[in-house]
C-alpha positions in Angstrom: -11.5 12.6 126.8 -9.0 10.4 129.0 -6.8 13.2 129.0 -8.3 15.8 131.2 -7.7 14.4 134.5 -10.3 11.2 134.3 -9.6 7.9 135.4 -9.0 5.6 132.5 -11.2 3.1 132.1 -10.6 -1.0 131.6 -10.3 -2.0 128.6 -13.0 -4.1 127.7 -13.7 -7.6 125.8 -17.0 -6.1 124.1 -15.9 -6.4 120.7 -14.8 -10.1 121.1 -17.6 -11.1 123.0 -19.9 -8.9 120.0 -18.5 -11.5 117.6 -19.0 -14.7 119.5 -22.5 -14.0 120.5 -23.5 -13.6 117.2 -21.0 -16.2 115.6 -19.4 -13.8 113.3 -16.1 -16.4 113.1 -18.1 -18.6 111.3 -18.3 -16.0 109.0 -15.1 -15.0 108.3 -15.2 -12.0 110.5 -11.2 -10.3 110.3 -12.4 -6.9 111.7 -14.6 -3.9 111.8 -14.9 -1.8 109.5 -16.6 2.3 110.0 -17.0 4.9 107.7 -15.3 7.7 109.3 -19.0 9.0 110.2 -19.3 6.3 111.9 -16.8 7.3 114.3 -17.0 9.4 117.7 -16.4 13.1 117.1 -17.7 12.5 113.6 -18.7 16.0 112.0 -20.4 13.9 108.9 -23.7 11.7 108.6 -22.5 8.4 106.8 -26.2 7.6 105.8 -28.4 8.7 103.2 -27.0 11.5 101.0 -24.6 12.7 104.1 -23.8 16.2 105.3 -23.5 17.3 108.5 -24.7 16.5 111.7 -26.5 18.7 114.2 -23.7 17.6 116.8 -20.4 16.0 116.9 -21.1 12.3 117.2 -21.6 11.3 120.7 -19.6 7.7 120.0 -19.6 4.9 117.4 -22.2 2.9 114.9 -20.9 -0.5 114.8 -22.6 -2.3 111.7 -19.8 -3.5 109.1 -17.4 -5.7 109.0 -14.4 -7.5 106.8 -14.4 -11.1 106.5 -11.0 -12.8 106.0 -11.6 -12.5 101.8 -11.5 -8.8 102.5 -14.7 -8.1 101.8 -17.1 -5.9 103.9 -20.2 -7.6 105.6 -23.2 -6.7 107.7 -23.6 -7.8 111.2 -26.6 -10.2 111.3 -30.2 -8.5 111.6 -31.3 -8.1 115.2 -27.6 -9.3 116.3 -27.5 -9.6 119.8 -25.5 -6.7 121.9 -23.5 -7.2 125.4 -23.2 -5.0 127.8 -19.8 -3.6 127.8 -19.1 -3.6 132.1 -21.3 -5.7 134.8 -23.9 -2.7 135.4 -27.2 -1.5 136.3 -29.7 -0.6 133.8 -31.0 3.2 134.7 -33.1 4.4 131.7 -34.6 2.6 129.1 -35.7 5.3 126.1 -37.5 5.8 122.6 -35.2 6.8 119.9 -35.6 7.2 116.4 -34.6 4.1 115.3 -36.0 1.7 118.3 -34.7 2.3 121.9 -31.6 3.5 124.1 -30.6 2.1 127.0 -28.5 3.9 129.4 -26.0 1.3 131.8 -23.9 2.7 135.2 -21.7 1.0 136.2 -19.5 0.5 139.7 -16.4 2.8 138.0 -15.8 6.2 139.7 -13.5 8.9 139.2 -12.2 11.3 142.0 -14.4 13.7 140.9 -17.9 11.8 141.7 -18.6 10.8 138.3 -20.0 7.6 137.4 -18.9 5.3 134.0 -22.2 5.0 131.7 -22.2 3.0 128.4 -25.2 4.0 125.9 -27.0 1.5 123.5 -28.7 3.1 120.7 -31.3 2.0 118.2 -31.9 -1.2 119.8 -34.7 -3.3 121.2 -34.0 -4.2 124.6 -33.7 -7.9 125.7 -36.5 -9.8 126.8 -37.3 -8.7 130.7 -34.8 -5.7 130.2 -36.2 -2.8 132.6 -34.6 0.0 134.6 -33.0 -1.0 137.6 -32.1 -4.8 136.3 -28.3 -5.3 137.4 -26.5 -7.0 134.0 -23.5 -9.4 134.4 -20.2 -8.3 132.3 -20.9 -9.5 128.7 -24.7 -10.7 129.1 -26.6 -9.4 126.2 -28.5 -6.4 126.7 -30.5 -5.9 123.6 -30.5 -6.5 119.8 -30.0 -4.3 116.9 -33.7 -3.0 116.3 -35.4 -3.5 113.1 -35.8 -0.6 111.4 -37.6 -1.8 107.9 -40.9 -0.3 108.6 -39.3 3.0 109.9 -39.5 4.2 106.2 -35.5 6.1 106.9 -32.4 5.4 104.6 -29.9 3.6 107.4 -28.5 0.8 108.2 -30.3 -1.0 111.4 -26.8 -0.4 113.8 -26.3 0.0 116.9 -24.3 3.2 118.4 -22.8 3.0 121.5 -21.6 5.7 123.8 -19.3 5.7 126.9 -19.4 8.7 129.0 -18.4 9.8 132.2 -21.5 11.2 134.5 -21.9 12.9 138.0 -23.2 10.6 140.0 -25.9 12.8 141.4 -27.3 13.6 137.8 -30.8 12.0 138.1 -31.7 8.9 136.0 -34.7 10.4 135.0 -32.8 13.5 132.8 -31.0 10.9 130.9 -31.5 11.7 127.0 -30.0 12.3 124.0 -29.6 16.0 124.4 -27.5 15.8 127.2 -25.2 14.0 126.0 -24.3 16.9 124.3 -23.3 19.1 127.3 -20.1 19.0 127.7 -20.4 21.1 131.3 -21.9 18.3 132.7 -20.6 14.9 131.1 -17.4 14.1 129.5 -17.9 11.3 126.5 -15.5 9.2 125.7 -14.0 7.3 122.4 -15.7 4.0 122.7 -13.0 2.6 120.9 -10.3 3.6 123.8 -12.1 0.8 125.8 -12.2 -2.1 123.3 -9.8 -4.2 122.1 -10.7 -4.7 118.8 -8.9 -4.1 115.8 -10.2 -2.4 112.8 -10.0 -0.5 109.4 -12.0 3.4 108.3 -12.9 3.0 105.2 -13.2 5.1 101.9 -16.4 7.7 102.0 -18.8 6.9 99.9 
């Protein structure tokens, strides 16, 4: 969390550049909208018939919105993700859902950790490998397609911004890990954009 001696990070353009690469304005788009297990820290699946997860939710699963009639929308299928900071990709991984790709970036604290941003459940962009370097808001990946998966979700993607040693090898980055607090510090994802948005009622 940014208070326990961290360097905060900049605050980020993701969510506007999110909703121009994917021309949500033509389609109304006022703001996004979560259910609150949507959110980091979440204690509560929002999918399927809910109940708890294994783990505190590791960031946020951006996939609603509300359109200026207030109603709530999906983001397109396969809509296109940027990367949140100019980065280098490290790890490109299988996940449940599609892939994760894990992004460092050129922001250090005082205590030799490096800024990662996580993409979840995604299909990587065309010519997307490990060690590509990615220019502030190019696109990354797209929301994977999850329709032959056979599992009760929305196709999303969640994203993740963490603080890591820089010495922690690229080859030990996983899911798991990013649940050790000893050795990473996560982040609210929503800390770094400037995006407005509403939680909505549990369903």
């Amino acid at each position: 969390m940014l208070d326990r001696g961290y360097m905060s990070l900049p605050v980020t353009v993701f969510c506007e550049n999110l909703v121009q690469h994917n021309n949500l304005s033509a389609q109304g788009f006022a703001q996004w909208a979560f259910y609150p297990g949507m959110l980091f820290n979440a204690q509560d699946k929002w999918w399927g018939d809910g109940g708890r997860r294994a783990s505190p939710h590791e960031g946020i699963d951006i996939c609603l919105y509300r359109d200026s009639s207030g109603a709530i929308q999906f983001i397109p299928k396969a809509a296109r993700i940027p990367v949140i900071y100019e980065g280098q990709v490290k790890r490109i991984l299988d996940d449940y859902l599609g892939s994760t790709l894990y992004v460092a970036h050129e922001i250090y604290d005082s205590r030799g950790n490096q800024c990662y941003t996580i993409y979840g459940h995604v299909a990587p962009g065309a010519g997307i490998a490990p060690g590509d370097s990615i220019r502030d808001g190019e696109i990354v990946a797209a929301i994977a397609d999850t329709e032959d998966r056979k599992i009760n979700i929305l196709p999303h993607v969640h994203i993740s911004v963490a603080w890591i040693p820089e010495s922690f090898p690229s080859e030990q980055l996983n899911w798991s890990m990013l649940n050790q607090a000893s050795v990473i510090t996560l982040l609210n994802p929503l800390d770094v954009f400037s995006c407005t948005c509403t939680v909505l009622e549990k369903t």
